[in-house]
C-alpha positions as CSV (number, residue, x, y, z in Angstrom):
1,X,119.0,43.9,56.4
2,X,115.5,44.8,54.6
3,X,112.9,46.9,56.0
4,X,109.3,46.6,54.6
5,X,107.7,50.0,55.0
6,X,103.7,50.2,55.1
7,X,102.7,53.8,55.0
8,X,99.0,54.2,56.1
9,X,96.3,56.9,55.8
10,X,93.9,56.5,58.6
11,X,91.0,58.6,59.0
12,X,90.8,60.9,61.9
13,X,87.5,59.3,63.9
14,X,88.9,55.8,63.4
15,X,92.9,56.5,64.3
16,X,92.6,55.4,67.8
17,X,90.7,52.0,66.8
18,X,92.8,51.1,64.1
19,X,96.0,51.4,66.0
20,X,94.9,48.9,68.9
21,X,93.7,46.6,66.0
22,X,97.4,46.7,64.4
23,X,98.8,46.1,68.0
24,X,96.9,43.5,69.4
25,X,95.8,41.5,65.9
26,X,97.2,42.2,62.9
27,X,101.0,43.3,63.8
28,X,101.6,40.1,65.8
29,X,100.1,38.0,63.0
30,X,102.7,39.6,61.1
31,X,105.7,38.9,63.4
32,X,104.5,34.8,63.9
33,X,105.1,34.3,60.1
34,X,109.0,34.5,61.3
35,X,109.8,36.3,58.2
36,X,110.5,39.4,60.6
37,X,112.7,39.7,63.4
38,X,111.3,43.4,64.8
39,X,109.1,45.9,64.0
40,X,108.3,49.8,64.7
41,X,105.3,52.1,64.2
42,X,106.2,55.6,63.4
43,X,103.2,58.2,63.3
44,X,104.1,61.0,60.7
45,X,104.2,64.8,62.4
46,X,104.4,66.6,58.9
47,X,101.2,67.6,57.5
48,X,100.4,67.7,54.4
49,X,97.5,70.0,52.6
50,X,96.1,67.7,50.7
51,X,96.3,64.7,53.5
52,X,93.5,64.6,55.6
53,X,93.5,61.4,58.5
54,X,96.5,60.6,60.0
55,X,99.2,58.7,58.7
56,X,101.9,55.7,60.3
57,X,104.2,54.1,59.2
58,X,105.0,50.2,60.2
59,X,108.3,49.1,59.8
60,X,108.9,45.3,59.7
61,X,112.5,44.2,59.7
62,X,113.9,41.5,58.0
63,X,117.2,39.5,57.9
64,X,117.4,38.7,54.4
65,X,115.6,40.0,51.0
66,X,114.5,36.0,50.9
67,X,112.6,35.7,53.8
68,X,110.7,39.7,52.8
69,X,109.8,37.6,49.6
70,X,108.8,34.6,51.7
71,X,106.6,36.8,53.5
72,X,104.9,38.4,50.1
73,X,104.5,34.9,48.8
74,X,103.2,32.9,51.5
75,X,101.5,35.3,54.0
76,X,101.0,38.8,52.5
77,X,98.6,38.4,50.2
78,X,96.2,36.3,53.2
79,X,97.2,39.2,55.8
80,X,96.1,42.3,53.3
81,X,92.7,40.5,52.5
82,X,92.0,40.4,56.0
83,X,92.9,44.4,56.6
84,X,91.0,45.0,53.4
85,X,88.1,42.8,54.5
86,X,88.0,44.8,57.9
87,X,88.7,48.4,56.7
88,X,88.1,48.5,52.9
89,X,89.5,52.0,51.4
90,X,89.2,53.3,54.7
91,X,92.6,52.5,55.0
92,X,95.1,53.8,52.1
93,X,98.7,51.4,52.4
94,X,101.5,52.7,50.7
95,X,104.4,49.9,50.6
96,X,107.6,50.6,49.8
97,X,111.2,48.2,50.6
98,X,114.2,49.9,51.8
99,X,118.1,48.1,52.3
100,X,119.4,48.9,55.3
101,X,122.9,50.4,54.6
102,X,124.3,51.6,57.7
């Protein structure tokens, strides 16, 4: 099992906005590509000194390393322009792939 990890660095003021956007638009265009089976959002308690905002990270799950790629080849690059169109460098992404072992 793969998990695609997208760490994000939200600012403070816009948090609460960005969140219901990932809910209600941009998460479940993610999930209808059917490259992922499930997802998660985890909000990070840690801070950091030189981190200011608030920071998730989104955790899509997927069965196979070919259908991650599927996802970065066919719908990725469509689905970040959009976030990048609506946020700019509002929004820092960190993304990082992890193999589920146990």
């Amino acid at each position: 099992m793969i998990v695609y990890n997208v760490t994000c660095n939200v600012g403070s003021q816009m948090a609460e906005e960005w969140l219901k956007w990932m809910l209600e638009e941009h998460i479940p265009e993610v999930m209808q590509t059917g490259c992922f089976t499930e997802y998660k959002i985890l909000k990070l308690l840690t801070d950091a000194d030189d981190n200011e905002g608030v920071n998730y990270a989104i955790q899509y799950t997927a069965d196979s390393l070919e259908m991650y790629q599927q996802y970065r080849s066919q719908f990725g690059p469509i689905l970040q322009a959009k976030t990048k169109e609506k946020y700019g460098d509002t929004v820092l992404a960190y993304r990082s792939l992890l193999e589920v072992i146990v």
